[in-house]
Backbone as a ProteinNet text record, in pm:
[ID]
protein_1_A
[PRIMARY]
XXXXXXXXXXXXXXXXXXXXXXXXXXXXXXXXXXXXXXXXXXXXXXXXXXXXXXXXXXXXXXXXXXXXXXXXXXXXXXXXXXXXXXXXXXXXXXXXXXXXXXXXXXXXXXXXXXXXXXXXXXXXXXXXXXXXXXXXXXXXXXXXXXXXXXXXXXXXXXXXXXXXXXXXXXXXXXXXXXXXXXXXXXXXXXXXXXXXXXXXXXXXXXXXXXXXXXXXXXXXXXXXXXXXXXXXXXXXXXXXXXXX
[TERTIARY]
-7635.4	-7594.8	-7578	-7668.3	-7663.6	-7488.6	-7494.8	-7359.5	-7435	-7341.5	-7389.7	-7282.9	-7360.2	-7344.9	-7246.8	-7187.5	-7067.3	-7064.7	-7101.1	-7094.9	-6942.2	-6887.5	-6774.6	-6629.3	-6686.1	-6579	-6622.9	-6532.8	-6543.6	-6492.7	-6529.8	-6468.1	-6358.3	-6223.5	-6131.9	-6062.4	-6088.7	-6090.2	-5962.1	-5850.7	-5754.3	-5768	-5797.1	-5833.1	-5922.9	-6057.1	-6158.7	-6240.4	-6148.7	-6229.9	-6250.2	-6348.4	-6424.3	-6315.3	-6289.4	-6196.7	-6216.1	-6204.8	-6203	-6057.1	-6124.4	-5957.7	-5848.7	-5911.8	-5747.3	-5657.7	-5740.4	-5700.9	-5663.6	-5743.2	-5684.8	-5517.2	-5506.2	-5365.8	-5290.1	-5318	-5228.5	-5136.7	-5235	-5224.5	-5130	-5132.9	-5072.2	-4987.3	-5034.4	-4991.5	-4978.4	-5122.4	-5150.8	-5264.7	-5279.1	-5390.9	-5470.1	-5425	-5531.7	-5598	-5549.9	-5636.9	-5707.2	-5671.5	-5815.6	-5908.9	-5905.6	-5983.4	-6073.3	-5978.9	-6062	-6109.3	-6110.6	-6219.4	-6326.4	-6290.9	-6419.9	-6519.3	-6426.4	-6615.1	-6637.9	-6575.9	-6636.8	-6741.1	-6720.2	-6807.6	-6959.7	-6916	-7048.2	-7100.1	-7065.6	-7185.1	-7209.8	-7134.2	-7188.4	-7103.3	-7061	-6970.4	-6856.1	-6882.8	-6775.3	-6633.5	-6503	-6376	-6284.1	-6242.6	-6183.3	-6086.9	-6076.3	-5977.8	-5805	-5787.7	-5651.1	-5632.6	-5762.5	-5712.4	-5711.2	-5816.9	-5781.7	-5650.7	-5623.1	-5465.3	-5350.6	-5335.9	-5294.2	-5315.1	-5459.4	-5450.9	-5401.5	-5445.8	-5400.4	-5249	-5139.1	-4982.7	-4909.4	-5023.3	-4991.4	-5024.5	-5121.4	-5160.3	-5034.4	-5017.7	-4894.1	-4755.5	-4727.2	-4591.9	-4636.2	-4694.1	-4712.8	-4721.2	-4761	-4724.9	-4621.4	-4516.2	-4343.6	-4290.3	-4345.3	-4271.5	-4271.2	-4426.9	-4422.7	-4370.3	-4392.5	-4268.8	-4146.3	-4076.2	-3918.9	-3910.3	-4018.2	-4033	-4059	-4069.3	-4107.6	-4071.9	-3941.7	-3866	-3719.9	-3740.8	-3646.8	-3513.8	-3444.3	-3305.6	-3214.4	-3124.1	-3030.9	-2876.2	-2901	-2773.1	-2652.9	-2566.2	-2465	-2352.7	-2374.2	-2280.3	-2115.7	-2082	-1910.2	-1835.5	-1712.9	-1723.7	-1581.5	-1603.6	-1446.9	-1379.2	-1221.1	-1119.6	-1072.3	-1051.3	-1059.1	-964	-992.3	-843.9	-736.9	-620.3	-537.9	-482	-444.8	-461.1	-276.3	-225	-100	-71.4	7.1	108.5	124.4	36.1	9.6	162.5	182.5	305.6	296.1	364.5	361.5	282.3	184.6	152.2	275	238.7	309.9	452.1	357.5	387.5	479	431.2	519.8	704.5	718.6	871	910.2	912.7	1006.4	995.2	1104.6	1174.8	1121.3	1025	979.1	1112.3	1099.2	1219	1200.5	1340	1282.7	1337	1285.5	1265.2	1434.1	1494.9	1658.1	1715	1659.3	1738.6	1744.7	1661.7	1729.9	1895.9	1914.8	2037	2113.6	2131.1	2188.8	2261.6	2129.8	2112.1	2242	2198.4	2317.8	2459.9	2472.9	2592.9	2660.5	2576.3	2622	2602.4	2696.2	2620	2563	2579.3	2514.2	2391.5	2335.1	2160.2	2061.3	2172	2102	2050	1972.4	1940.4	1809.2	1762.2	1625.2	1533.6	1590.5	1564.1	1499.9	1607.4	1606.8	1488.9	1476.6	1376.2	1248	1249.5	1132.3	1038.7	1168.1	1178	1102.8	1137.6	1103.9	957.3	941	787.5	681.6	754.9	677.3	658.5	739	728	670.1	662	562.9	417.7	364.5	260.8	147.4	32.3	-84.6	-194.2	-160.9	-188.5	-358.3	-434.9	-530.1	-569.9	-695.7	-716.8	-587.9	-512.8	-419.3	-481.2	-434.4	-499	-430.4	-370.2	-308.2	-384.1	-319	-345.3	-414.4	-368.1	-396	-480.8	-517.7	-643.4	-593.1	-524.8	-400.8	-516.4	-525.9	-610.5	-778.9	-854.8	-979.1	-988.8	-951.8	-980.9	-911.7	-791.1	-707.2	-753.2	-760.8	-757.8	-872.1	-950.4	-1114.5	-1175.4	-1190.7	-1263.6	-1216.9	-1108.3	-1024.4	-972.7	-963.5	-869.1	-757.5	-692.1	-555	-445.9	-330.4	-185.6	-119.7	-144.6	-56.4	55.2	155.4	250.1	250	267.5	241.4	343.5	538.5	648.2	655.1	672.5	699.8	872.3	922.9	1076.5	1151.4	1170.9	1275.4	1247.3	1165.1	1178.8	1219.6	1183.2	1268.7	1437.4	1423.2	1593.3	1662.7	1641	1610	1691	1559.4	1586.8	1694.7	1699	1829.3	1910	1932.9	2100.6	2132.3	2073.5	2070.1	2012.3	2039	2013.6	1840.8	1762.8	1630.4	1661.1	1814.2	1786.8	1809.8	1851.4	1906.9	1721.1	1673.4	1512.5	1407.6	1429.4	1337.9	1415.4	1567.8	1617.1	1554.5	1531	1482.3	1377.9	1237.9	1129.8	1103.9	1144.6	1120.6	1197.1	1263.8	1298.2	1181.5	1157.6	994.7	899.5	882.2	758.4	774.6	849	933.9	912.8	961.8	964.7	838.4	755.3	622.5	584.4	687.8	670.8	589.4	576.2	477.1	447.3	307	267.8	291.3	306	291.9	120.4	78.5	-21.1	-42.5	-64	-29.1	-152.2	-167.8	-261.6	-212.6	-285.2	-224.6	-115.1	3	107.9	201.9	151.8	220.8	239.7	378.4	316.9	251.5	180.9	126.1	175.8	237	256.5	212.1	143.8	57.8	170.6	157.6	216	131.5	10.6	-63.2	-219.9	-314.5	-441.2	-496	-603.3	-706.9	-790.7	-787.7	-877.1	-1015.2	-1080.2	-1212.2	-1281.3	-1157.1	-1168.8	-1085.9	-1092.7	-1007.1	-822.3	-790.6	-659.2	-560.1	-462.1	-351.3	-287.2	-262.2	-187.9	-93	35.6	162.9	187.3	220.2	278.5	424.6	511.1	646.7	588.8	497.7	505.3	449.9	410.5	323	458.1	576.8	663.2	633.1	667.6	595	795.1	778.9	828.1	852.7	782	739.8	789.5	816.2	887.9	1024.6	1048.3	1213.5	1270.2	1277.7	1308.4	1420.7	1457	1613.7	1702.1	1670.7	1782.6	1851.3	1776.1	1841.5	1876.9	1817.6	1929	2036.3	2055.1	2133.7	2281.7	2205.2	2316.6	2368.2	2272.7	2347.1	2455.5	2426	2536.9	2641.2	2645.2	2778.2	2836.7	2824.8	2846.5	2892.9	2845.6	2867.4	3000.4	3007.6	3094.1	3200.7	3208	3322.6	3378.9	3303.6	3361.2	3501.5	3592	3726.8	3665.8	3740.6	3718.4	3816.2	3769.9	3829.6	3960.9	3965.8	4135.5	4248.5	4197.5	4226.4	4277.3	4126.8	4146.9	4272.5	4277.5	4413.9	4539.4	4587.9	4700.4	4790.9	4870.5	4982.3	5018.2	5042	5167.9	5255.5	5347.6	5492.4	5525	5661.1	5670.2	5832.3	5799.7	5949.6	6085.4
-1236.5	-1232.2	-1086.2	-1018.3	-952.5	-850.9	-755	-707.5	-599.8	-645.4	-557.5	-450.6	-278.2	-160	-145.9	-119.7	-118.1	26.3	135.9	253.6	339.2	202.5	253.6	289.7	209.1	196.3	260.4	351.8	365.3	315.4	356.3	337.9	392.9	294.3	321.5	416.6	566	542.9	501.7	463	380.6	264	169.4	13.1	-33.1	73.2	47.5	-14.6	-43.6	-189.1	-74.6	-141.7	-85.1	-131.1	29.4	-26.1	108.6	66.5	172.6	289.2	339.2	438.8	389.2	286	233.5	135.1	88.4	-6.9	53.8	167.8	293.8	303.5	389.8	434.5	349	230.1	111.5	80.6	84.9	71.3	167.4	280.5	406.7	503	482.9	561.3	680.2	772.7	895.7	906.6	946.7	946.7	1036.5	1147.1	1276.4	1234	1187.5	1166.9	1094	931.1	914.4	906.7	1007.4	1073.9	1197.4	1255.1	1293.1	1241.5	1119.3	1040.9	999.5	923.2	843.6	996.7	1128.7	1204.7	1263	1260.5	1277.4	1152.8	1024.5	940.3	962.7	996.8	1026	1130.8	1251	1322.5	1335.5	1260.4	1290.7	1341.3	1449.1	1548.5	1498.5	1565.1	1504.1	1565.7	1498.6	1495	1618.8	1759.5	1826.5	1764.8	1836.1	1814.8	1785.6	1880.5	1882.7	1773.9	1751	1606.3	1483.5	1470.8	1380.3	1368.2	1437.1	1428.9	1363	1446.2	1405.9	1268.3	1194	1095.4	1016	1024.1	943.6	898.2	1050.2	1075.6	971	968.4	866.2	673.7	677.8	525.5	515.2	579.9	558.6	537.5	614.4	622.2	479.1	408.4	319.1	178.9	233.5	88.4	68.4	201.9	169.8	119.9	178.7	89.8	-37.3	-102.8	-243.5	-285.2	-247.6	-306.9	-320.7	-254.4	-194.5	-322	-319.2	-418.8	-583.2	-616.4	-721.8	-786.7	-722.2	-769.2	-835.3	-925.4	-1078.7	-1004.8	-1036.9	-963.4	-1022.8	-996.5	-1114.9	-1087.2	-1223.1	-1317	-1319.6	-1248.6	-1270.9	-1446.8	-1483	-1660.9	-1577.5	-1603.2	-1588.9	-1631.5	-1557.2	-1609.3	-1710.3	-1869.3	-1967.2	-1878.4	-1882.3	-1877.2	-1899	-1831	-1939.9	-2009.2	-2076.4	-2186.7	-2168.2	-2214.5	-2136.8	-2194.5	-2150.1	-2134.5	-2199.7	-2300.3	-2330.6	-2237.6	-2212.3	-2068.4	-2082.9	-2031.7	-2009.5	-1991.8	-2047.4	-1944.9	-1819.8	-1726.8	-1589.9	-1561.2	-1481.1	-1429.8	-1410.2	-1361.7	-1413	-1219.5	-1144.4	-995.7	-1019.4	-1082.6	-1075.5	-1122	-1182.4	-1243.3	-1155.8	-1012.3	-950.8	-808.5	-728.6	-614.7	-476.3	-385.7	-265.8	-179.8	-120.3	-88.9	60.2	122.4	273.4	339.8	492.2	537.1	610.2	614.1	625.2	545.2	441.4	358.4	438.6	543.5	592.9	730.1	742.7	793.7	699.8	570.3	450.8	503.9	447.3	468.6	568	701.7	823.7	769.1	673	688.8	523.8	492.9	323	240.4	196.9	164.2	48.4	-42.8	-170.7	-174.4	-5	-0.4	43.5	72.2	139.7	35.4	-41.6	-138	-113.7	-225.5	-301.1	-318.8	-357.5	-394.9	-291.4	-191.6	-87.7	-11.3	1.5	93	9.7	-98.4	-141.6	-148	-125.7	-144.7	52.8	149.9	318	306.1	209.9	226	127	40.7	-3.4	82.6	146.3	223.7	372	429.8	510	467.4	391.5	328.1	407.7	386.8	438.8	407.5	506.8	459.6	534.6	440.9	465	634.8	715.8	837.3	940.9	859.7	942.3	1047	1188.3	1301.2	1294.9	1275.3	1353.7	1371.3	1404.7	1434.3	1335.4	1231.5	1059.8	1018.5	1053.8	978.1	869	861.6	713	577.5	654.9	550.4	536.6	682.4	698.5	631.9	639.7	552.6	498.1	488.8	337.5	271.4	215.1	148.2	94.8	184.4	176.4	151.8	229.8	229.3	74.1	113.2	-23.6	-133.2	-124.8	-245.3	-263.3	-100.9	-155.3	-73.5	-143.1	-115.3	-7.9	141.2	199.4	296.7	349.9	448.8	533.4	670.1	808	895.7	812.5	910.6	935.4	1084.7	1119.1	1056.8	1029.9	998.4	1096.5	1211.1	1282.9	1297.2	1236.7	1238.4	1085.8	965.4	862.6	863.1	963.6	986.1	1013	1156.5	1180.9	1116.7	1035.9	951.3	842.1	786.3	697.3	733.8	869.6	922.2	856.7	862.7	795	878.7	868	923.6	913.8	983.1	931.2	835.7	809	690.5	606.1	600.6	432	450.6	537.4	485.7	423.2	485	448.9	246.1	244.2	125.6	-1.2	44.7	-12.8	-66.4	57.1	67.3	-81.3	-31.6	-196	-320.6	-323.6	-474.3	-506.2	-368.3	-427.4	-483.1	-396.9	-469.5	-575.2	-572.2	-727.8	-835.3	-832.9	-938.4	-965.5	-838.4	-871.6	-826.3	-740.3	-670.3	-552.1	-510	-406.8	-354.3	-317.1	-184.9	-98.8	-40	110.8	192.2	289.7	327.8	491.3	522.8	688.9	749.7	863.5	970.7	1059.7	1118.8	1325.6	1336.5	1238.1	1239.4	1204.5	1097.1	1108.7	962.7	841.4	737.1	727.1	613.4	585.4	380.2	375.4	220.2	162.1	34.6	-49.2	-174.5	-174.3	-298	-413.2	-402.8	-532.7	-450.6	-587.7	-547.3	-598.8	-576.9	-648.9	-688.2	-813.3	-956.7	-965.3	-1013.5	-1065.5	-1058.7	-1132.6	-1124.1	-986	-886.3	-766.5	-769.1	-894.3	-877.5	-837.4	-783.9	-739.8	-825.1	-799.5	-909.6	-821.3	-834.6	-773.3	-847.3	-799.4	-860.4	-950.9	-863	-906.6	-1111.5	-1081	-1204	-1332.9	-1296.3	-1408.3	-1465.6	-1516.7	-1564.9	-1722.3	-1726.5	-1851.7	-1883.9	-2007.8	-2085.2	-1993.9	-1945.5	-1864.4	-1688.7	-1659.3	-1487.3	-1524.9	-1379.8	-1351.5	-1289	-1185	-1104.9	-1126.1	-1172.7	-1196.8	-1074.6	-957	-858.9	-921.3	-908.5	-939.5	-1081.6	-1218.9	-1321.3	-1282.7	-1219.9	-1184.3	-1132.9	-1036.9	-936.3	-1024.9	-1122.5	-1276.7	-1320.7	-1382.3	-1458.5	-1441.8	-1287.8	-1197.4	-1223.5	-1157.6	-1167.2	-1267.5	-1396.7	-1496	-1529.2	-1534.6	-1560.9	-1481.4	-1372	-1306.4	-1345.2	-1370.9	-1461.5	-1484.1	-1480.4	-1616.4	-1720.2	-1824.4	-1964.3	-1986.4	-2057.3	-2059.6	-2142.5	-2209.4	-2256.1	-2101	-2001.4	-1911.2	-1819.1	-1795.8	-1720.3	-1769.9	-1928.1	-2004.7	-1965.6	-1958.2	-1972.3	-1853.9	-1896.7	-1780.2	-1664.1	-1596.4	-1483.1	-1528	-1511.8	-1525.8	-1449.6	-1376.6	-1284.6	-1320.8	-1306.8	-1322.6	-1251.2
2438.5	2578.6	2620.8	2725.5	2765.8	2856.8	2852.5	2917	3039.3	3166.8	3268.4	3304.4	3303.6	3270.8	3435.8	3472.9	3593.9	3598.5	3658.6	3677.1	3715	3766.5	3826.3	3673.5	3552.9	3456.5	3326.1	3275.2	3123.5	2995.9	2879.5	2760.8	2763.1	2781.9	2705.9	2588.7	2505.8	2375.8	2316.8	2366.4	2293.3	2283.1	2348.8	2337.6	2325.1	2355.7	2353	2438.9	2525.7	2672.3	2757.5	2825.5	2911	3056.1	3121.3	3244.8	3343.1	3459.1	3612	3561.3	3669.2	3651.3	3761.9	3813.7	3850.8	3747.2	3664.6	3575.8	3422.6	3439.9	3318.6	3369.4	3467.6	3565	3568.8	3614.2	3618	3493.4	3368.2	3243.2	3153.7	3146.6	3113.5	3186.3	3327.6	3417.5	3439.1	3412	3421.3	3500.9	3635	3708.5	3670.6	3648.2	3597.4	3467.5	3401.8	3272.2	3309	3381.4	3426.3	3497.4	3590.8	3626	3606.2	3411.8	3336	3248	3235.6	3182.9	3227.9	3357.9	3465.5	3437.9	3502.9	3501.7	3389	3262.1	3157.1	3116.4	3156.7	3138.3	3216.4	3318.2	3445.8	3400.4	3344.9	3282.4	3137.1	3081.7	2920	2852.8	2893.9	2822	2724.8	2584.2	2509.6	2572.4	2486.2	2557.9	2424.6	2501.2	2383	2323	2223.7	2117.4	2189.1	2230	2266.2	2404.1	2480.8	2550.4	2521.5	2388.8	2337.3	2258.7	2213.2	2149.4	2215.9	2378.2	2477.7	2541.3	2511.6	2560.9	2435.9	2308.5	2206.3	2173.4	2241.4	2190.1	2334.2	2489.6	2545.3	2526.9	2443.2	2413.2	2302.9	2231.8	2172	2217.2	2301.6	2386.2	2432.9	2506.3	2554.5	2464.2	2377.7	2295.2	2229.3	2182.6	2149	2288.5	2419.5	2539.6	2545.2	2519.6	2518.5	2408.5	2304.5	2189.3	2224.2	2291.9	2337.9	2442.8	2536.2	2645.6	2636.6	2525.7	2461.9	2334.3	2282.6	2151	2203.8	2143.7	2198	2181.9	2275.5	2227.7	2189.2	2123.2	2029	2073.8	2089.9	2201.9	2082	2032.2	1961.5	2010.9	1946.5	1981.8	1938.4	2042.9	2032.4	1891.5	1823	1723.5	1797.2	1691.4	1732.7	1672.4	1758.9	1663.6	1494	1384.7	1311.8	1276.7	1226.3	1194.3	1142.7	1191.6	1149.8	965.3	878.9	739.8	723.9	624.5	577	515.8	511.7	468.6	306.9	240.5	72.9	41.5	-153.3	-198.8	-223.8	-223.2	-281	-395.5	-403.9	-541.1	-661.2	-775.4	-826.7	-823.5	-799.8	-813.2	-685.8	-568.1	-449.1	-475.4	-593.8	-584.6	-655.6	-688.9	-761.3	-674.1	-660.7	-622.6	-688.1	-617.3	-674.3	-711.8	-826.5	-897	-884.5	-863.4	-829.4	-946.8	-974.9	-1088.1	-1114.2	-1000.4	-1015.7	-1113.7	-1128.8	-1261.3	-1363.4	-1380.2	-1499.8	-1497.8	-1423.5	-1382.7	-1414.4	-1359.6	-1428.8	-1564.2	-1621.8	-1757.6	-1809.2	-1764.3	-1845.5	-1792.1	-1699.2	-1660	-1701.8	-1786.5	-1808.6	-1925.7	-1978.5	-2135.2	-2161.1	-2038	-2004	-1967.9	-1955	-1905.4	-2000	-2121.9	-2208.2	-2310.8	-2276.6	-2405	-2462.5	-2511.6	-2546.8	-2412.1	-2349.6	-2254.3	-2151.1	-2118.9	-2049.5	-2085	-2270.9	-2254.1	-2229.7	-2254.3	-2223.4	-2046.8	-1987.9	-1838.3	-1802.1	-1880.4	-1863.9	-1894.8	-2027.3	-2050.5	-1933.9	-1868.2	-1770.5	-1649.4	-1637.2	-1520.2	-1548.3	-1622.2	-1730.3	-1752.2	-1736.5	-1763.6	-1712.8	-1783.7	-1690.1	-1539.1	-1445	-1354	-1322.1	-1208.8	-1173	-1124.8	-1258.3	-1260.7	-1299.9	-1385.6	-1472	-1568.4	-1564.7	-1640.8	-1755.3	-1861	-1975.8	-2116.7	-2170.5	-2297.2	-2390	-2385.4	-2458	-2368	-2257.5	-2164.7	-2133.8	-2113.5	-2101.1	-2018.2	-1884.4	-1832.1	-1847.4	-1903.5	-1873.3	-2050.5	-2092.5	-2219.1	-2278.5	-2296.5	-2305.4	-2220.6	-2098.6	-1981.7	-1976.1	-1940.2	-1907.1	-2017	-2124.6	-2214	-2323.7	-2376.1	-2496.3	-2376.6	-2239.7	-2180.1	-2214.8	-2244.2	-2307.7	-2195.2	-2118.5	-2064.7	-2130.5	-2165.7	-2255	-2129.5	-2222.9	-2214.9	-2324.3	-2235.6	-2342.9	-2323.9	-2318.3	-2306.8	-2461	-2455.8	-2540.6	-2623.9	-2785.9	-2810.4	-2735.7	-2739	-2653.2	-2542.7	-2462.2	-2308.2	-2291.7	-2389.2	-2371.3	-2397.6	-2498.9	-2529.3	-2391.3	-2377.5	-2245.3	-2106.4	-2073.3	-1982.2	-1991.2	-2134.7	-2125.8	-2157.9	-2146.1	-2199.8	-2334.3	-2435.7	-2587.8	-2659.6	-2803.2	-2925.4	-2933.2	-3030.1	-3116.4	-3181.2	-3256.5	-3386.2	-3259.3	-3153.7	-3058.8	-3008.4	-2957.3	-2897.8	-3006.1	-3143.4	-3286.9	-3289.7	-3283.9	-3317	-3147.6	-3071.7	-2946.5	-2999.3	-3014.5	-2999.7	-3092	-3258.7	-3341.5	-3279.3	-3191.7	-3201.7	-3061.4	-3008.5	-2903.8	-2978.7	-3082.5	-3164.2	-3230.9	-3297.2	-3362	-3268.9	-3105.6	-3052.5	-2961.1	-3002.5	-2933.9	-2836.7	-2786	-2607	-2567.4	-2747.3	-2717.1	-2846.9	-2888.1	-2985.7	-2985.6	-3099.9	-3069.8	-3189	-3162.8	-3187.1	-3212.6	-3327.6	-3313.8	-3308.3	-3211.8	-3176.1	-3189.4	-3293.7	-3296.3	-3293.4	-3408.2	-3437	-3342.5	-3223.4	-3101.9	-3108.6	-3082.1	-3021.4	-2886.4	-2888.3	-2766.5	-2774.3	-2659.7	-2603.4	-2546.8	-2650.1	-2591.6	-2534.2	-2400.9	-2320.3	-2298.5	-2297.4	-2296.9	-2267.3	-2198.3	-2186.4	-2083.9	-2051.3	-1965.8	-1960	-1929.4	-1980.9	-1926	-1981.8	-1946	-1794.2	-1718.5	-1554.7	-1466.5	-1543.4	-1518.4	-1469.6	-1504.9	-1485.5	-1567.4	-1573.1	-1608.3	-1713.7	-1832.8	-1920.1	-1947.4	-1955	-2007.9	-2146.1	-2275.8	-2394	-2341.3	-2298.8	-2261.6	-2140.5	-2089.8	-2050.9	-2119.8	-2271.8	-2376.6	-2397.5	-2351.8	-2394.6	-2490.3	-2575.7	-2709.8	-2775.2	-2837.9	-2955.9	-3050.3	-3121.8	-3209	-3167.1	-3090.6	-3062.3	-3074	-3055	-3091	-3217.2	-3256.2	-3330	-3385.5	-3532.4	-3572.8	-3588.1	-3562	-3560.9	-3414.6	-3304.5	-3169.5	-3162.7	-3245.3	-3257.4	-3319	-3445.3	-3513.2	-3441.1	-3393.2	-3271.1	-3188.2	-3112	-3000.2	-3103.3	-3189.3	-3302.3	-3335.6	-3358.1	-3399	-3264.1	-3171.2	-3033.7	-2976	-2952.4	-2901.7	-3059.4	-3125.6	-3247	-3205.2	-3161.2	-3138.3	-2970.9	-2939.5	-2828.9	-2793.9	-2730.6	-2747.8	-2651.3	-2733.2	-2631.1	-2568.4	-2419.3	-2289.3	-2324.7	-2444.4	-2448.7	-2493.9	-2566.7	-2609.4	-2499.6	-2409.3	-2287.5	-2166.6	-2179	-2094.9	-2172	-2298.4	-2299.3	-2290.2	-2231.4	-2223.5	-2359.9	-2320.7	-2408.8	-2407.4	-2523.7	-2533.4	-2604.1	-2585.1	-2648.3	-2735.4	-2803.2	-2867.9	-2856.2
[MASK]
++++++++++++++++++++++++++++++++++++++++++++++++++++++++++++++++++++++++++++++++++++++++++++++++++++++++++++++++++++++++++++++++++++++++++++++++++++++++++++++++++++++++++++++++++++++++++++++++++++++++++++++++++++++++++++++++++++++++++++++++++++

């Protein structure tokens, strides 16, 4: 099938269709260009370098417009309210009282703070915390590396702190280990206190909370026994003095 030659229209060179220069203009919307096309078509003459560039950097501009002009635009759907949620119980960290590090002033001034107990309470709060620097690497490799909860007070800075002897922190320390609340582990002649580890699912295990049947250290029953034995009983505590 034959094609009939229209004098009035040229080649396109961006689209390639054959079109007038009103339908070029219409199209792009540069009259001068095409009208330097139509009479580059009418005599032959090839098209320089640098106008073709010019016409090429506009067939381009023109087709990110129609892209821009023609990409569906997206309707965000309102979000519902959401529902409102029954009021969970507390985690389990939420029911207890952040303890401030003044307790150990306590301590020098009280002989009821100075226990087993107490020290076990300095090494929790001693503990290694997230990007701790020291000496023992407390957190970058206890922590991270073994998954292990340690403390790296030195005995005379535990003495120290509880206003107590070395032999009362050495007599503490074993009835911790005895009853399970904690390791101890020596580096470069130093202890280091293992309080627990971290499990499989990265959580926190404390020793002191494996409470079992099976724990309990008989020096510290021992010590209850005497104690509770020395007791008086409440008929004792009722009866009068008399004095002769």
């Amino acid at each position: 099938m034959g094609w009939d030659y229209d004098p009035d229209k040229f080649k396109d060179p961006i689209s390639k269709k054959w079109m007038s220069s009103w339908e070029w203009q219409k199209k792009y919307g540069d009259g001068r260009l095409a009208a330097y096309l139509f009479n580059h078509s009418c005599n032959g003459a090839p098209i320089p370098d640098a106008i073709m560039a010019e016409i090429m950097a506009l067939g381009k501009k023109h087709q990110q417009e129609k892209g821009e002009k023609f990409r569906p635009s997206i309707v965000k759907k309102p979000k519902d309210d959401p529902p409102k949620e029954a009021p969970t119980e507390p985690k389990e960290q939420e029911w207890f009282a952040k303890v401030d590090a003044k307790i150990t002033e306590n301590m020098k001034r009280s002989d009821c703070h100075r226990t087993t107990t107490g020290l076990l309470l300095v090494l929790l709060m001693h503990r290694s915390w997230r990007g701790k620097k020291d000496k023992h690497r407390t957190w970058y490799h206890w922590h991270e590396e073994r998954k292990l909860i340690v403390s790296s007070v030195s005995k005379r800075k535990l003495a120290e702190l509880m206003g107590v002897s070395l032999s009362t922190i050495y007599r503490h320390t074993n009835r911790l280990i005895e009853n399970g609340d904690i390791r101890v582990e020596i580096e470069n002649g130093e202890n280091v206190y293992v309080l627990g580890y971290v499990d499989d699912e990265g959580k926190e295990v404390f020793y002191y909370t494996q409470a079992g049947e099976g724990r309990g250290c008989q020096i510290c029953e021992k010590d209850m026994s005497d104690l509770t034995d020395s007791w008086p009983t409440i008929g004792h505590m009722l009866t009068p003095r008399i004095d002769n």
